[in-house]
N, C-alpha and C positions, 0 to 999 in steps of 0.2 A: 840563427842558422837557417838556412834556405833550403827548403826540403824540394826534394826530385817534384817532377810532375806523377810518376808513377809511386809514388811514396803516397803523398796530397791525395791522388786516387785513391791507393788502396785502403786508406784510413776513411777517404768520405763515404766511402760504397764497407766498410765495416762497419759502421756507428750504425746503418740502419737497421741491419739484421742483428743488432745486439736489442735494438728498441723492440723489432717486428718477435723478436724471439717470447717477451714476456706481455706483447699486444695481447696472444690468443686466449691465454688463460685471465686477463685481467676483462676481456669482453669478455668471456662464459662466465665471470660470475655477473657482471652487472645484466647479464642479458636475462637472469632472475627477476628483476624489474622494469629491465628498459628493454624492450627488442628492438631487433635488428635491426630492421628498417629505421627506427625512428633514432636508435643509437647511430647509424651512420650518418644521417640528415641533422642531427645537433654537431658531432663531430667535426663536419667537413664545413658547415654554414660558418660556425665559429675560426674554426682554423682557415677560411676561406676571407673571412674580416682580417686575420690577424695578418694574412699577407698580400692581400691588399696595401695595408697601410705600409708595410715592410717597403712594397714595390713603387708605392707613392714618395716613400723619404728619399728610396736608394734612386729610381729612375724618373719620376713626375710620374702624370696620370696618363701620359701618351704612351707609356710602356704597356697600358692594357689594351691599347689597338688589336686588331685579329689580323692586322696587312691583308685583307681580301679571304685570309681560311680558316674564316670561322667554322665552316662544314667539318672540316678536316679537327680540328681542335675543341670540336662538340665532341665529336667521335671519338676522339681521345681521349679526353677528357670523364665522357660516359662509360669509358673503358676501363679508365682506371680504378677511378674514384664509384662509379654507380656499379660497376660491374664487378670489382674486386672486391671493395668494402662489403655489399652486400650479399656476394656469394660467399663470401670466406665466412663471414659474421654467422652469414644463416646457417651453413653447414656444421656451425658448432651446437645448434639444435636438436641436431641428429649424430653426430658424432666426437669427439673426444679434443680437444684442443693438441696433442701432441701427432695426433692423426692428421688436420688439418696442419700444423706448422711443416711436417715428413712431406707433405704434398706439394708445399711452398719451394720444400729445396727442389722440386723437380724441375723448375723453371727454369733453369740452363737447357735440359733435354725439351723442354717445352719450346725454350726458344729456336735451337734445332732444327728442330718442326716446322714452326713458323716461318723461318728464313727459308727452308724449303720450299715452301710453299711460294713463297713470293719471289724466289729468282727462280723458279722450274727447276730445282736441280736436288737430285740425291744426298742426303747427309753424305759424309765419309763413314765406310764399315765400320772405322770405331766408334762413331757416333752411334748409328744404329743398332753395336752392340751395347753401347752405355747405356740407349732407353731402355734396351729388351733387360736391365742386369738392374737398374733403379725401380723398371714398374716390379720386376720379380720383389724386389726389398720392402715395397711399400705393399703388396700388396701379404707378403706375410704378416708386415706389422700390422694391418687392419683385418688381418683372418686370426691370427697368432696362430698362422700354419692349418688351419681349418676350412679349404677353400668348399666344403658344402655350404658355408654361411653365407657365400655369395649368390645361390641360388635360393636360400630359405627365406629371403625377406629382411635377415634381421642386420645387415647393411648394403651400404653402395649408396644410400642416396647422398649422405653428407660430404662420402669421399667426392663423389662426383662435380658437387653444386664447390667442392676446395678445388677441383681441381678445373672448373670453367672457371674460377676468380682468378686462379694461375695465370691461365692464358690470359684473361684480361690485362694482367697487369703486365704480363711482357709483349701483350699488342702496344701498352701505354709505354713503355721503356723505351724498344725499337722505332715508335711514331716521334720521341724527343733527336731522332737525327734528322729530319727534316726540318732543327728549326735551329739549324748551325750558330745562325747570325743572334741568336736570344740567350740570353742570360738566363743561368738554372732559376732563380728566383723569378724570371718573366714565364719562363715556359711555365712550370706549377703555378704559379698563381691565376694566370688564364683557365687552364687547364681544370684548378677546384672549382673557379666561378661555373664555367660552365656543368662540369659534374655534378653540383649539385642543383642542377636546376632538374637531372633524369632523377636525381635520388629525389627529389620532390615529387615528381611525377609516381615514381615507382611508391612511394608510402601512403600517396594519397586515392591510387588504388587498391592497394595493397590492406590497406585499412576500409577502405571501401568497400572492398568484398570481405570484410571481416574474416583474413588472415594474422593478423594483428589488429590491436586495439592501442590507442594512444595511450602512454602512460603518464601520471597524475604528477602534476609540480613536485610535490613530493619526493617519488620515486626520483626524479631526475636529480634534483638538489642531494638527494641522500647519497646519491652515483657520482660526487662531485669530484671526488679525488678521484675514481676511475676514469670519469670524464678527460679531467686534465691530463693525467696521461697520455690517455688515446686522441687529445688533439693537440698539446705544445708537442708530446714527443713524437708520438708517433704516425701523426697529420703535416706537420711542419716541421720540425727539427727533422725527421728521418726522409722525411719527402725529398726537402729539399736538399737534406747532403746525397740522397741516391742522385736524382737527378745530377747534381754538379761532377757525382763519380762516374758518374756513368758517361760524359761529356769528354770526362778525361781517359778514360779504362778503353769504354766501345763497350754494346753492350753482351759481350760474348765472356767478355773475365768480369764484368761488371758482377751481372749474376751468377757468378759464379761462390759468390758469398751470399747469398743464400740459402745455401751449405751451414750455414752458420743458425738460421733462424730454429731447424730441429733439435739443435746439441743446445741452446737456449731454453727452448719449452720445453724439451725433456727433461733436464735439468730442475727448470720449476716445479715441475709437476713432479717430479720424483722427492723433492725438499717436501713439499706437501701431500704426500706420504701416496704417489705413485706407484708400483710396484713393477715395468715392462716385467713380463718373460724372457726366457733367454729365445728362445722365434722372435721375439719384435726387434730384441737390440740387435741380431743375428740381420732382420730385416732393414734396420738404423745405419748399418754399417755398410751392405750391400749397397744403399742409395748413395751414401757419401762416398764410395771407393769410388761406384761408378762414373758419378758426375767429377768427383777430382780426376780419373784417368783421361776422360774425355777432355777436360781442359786441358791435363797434358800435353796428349797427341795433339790438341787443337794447335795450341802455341809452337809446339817443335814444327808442325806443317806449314804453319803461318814465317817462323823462320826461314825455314826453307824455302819458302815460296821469296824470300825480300833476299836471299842469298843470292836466287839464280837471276835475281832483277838488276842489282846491282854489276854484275860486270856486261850485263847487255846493254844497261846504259853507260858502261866505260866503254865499250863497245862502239856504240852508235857516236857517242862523241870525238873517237879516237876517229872515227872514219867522216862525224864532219868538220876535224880541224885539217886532213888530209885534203879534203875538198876545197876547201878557202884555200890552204897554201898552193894547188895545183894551178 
């Protein structure tokens, strides 16, 4: 049976936030012995080999050209993969992995933002109400309704360093429409080669100023099965089905299933013996109402807008077959 194109979307932009949902809590435990830096820099090298060869079977090796923007696809590249992996990783240092996955779903509202930003223009008031109604959600889940703890010191940093990964990775989302003409599997493959050459950079300082310390063959190989996760699934397998959903979606309902990565790691973390408050799932719920309302109205406007389009080009048509026959 021959599935829709919006069917094939909606399934390859679902498989990742099912992968991304049990990524968080499976890197906070390995990050007991392997940190951050050094766990994203084995992750991304290996799953950067494996699609390599992927792109060599499926396309030859001339599918890793840069066509002249390389600039552009460092950037992105950096953004993704050195900028997400290791903000999202490290802030599990400092804060809770079901706090980090709630901040993930904010990337629809993040993207928002960002799209604002880059065509000068206002979200729509319900978009604006969506962030003001999502940041309210998360930030009870990470106060549990205690907002002097946001002045006391004793968080905001992890939430903060979850939620610059955020944006990184919907700068890397949005930056994959400028490379129409590439196949999902070309785009990310490029795209890790170059990322981690910053995540090499960023470990070899990072360790350099004795923020981290390398960890011992040991510790890695003992991290084996967590390893493999976080690089066939959730390096490659989910990489790459986002990308290709997102190719088909736009990336406006794309992320819009990242909705999905919090009701994931809450989930885990609640099986392993979790306990939210009723303020956090009260705050759980507030994020996802909000971000589903916003895709709502997004879509019904986006309707609307292709309704009033269609009889102005019946329109313009009707008035140039009148012109030929005059």
């Amino acid at each position: 049976m021959q599935l829709s194109t919006a069917t094939r979307g909606l399934i390859l932009c679902l498989i990742p936030p099912l992968i991304w949902g049990g990524m968080f809590p499976i890197a906070n435990d390995l990050a007991t012995t392997v940190n951050a830096f050094h766990m994203t820099l084995i992750r991304y090298v290996i799953a950067a080999a494996f699609l390599v060869l992927m792109l060599w079977r499926a396309e030859g090796l001339r599918a890793l050209r840069v066509d002249g923007r390389l600039g552009r696809l460092f950037l992105l590249g950096s953004a993704g993969f050195a900028g997400f992996g290791l903000l999202a990783f490290t802030a599990l240092r400092y804060t809770s992995s079901p706090n980090v996955s709630l901040i993930m779903a904010m990337m629809p509202a993040i993207g928002a933002v960002v799209g604002a930003m880059a065509t000068r223009k206002l979200p729509a008031s319900y978009t604006v109400a969506s962030i003001l109604v999502a940041f309210a959600g998360v930030s009870l889940v990470i106060t549990d309704g205690d907002y002097g703890r946001l002045f006391s010191g004793q968080l905001g940093l992890g939430e903060l360093l979850a939620l610059l990964g955020a944006v990184c990775w919907v700068t890397y989302t949005r930056g994959a429409i400028g490379f129409q003409g590439w196949s999902a599997l070309r785009y990310t493959t490029v795209t890790t080669v170059l990322g981690c050459i910053s995540i090499l950079f960023a470990v070899l300082i990072a360790t350099g100023v004795g923020y981290v310390t390398a960890p011992d063959l040991g510790a890695i190989l003992g991290g084996w099965l967590h390893l493999a996760y976080l690089i066939i699934f959730a390096a490659v397998v989910a990489v790459l089905s986002w990308n290709k959903g997102i190719g088909l979606l736009g990336p406006l309902n794309g992320t819009l299933f990242m909705n999905v990565v919090p009701v994931v790691a809450f989930a885990i973390a609640m099986i392993r013996g979790y306990q939210p408050t009723v303020t956090a799932l009260v705050g759980a719920v507030l994020v996802i109402a909000a971000l589903l309302t916003n895709n709502y109205f997004s879509r019904r406007s986006a309707r609307a807008i292709r309704a009033q389009q269609v009889p102005a080009s019946a329109e313009a048509a009707s008035e140039s077959e009148g012109v030929r026959a005059r």
